[in-house]
N, CA, C and O of each residue as an XYZ file, in Angstrom:
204
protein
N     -12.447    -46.906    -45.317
C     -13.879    -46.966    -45.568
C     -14.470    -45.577    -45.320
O     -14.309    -44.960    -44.267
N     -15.161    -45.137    -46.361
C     -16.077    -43.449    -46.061
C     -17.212    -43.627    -44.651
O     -17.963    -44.568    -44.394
N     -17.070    -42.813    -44.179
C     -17.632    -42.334    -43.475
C     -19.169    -42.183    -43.817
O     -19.291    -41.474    -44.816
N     -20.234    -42.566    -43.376
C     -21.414    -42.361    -44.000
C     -22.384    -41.213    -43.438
O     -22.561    -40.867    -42.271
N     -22.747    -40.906    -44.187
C     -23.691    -39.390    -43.930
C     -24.600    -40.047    -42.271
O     -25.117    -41.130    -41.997
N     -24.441    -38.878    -41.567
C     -25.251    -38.813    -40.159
C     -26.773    -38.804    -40.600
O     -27.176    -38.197    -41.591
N     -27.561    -39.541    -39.757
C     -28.934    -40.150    -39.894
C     -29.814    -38.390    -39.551
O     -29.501    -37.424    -38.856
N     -30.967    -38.696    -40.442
C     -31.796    -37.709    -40.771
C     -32.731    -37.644    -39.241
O     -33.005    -38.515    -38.415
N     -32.971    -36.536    -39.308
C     -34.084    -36.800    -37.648
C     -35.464    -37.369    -37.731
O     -36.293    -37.250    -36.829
N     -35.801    -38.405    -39.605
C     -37.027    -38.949    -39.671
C     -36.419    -40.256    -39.660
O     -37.204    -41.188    -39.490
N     -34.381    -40.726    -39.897
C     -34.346    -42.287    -39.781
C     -34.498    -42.222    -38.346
O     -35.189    -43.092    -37.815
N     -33.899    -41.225    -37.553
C     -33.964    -41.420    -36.142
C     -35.231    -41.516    -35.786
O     -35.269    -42.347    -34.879
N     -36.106    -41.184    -35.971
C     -37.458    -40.917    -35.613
C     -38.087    -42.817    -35.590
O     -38.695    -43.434    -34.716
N     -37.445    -43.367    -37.352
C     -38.037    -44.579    -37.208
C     -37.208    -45.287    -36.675
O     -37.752    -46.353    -36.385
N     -36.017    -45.271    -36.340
C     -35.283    -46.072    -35.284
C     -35.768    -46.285    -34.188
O     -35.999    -47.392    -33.703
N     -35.954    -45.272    -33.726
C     -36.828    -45.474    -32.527
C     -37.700    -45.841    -32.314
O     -37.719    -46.597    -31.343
N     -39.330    -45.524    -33.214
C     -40.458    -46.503    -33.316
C     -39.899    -47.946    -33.603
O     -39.972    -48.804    -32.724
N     -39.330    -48.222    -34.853
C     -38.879    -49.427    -34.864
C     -38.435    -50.482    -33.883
O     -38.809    -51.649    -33.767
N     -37.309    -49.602    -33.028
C     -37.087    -50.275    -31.878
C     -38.347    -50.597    -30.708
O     -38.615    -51.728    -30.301
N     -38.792    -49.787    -30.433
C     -39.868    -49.738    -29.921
C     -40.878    -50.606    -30.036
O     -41.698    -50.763    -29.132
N     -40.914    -51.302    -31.248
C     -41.672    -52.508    -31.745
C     -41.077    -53.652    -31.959
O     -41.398    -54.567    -32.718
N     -40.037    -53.527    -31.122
C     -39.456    -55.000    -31.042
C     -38.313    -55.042    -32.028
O     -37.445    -55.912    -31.973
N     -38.331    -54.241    -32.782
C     -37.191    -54.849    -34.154
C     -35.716    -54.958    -34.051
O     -35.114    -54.312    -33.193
N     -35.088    -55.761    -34.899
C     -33.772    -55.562    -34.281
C     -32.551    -54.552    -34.716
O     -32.631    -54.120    -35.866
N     -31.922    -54.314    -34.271
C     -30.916    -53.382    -34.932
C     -30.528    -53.878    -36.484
O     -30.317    -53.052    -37.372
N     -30.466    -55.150    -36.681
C     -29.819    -55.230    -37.772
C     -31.311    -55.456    -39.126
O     -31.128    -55.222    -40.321
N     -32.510    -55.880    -38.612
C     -33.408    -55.643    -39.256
C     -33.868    -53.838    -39.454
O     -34.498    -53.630    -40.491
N     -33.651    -52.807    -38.725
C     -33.580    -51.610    -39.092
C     -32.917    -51.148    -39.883
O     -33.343    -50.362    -40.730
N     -31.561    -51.579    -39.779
C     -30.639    -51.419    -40.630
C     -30.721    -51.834    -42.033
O     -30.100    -51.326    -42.967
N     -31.700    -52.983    -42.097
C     -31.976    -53.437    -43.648
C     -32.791    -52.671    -44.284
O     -32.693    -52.543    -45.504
N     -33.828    -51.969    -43.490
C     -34.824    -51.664    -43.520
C     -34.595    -50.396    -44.156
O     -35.232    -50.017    -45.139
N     -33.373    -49.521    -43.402
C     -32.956    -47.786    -43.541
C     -31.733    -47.981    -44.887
O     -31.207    -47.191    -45.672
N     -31.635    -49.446    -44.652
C     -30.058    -49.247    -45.577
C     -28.917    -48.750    -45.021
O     -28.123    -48.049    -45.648
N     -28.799    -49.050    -43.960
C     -27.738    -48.424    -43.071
C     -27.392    -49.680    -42.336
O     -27.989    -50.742    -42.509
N     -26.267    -49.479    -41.400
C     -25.475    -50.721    -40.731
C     -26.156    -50.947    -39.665
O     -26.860    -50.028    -39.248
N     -26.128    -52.142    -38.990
C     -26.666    -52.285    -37.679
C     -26.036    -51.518    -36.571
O     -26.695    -51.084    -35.626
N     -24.809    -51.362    -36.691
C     -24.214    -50.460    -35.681
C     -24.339    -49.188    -35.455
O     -24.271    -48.672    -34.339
N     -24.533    -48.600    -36.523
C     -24.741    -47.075    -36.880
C     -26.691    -47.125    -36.129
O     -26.960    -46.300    -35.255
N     -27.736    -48.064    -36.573
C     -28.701    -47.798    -35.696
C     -28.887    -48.028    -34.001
O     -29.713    -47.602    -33.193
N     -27.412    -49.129    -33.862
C     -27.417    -49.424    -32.600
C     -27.246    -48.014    -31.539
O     -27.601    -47.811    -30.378
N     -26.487    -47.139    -32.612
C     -25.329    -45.604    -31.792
C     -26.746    -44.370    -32.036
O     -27.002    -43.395    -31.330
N     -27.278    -44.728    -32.946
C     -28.880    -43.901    -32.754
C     -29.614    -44.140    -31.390
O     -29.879    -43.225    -30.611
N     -29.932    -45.528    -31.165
C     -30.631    -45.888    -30.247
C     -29.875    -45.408    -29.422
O     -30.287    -44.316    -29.029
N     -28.597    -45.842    -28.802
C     -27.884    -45.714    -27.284
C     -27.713    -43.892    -27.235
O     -27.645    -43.274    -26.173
N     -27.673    -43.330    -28.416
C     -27.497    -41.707    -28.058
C     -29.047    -41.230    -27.830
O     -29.243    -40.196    -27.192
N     -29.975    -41.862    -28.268
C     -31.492    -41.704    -27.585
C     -31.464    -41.594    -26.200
O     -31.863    -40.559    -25.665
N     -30.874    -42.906    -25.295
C     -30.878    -42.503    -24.195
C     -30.563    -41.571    -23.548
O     -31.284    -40.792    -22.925
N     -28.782    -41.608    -23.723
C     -28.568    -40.310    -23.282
C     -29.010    -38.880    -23.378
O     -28.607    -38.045    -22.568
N     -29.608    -38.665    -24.091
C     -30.780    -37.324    -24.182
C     -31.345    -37.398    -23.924
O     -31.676    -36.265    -23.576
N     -32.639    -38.547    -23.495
C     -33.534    -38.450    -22.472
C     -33.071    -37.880    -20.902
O     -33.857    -37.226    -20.216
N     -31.550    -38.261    -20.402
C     -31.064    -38.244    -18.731
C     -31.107    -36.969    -18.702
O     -30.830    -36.366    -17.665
C-alpha cells in the first residue's frame, strides 16, 4: 500500500480545531479524506510538541 503524502500544516491546523470540537478521528478523516489513523498520529504528535 503507498504511502500517503504527510498532512499540510492547514489539515493539521483543522485537526486540531476539529478535535477540539469534539469530532472524532474518523469523522476528520472523512472530512480531510484521509484515514482515521493518520489524523489520530496528527493529534498524538500535537502533544508531544506542546511538552
Amino acid at each position: 500500500m503507498p504511502k500517503a503524502a504527510e498532512f499540510t500544516d492547514v489539515e493539521r491546523g483543522t485537526v486540531i480545531g476539529l478535535r477540539e470540537a469534539d469530532w472524532t478521528f474518523i469523522a476528520i478523516g472523512k472530512h480531510l479524506g484521509r484515514s482515521a489513523k493518520g489524523v489520530g498520529n496528527v493529534w498524538k504528535a500535537r502533544g508531544a510538541e506542546e511538552s
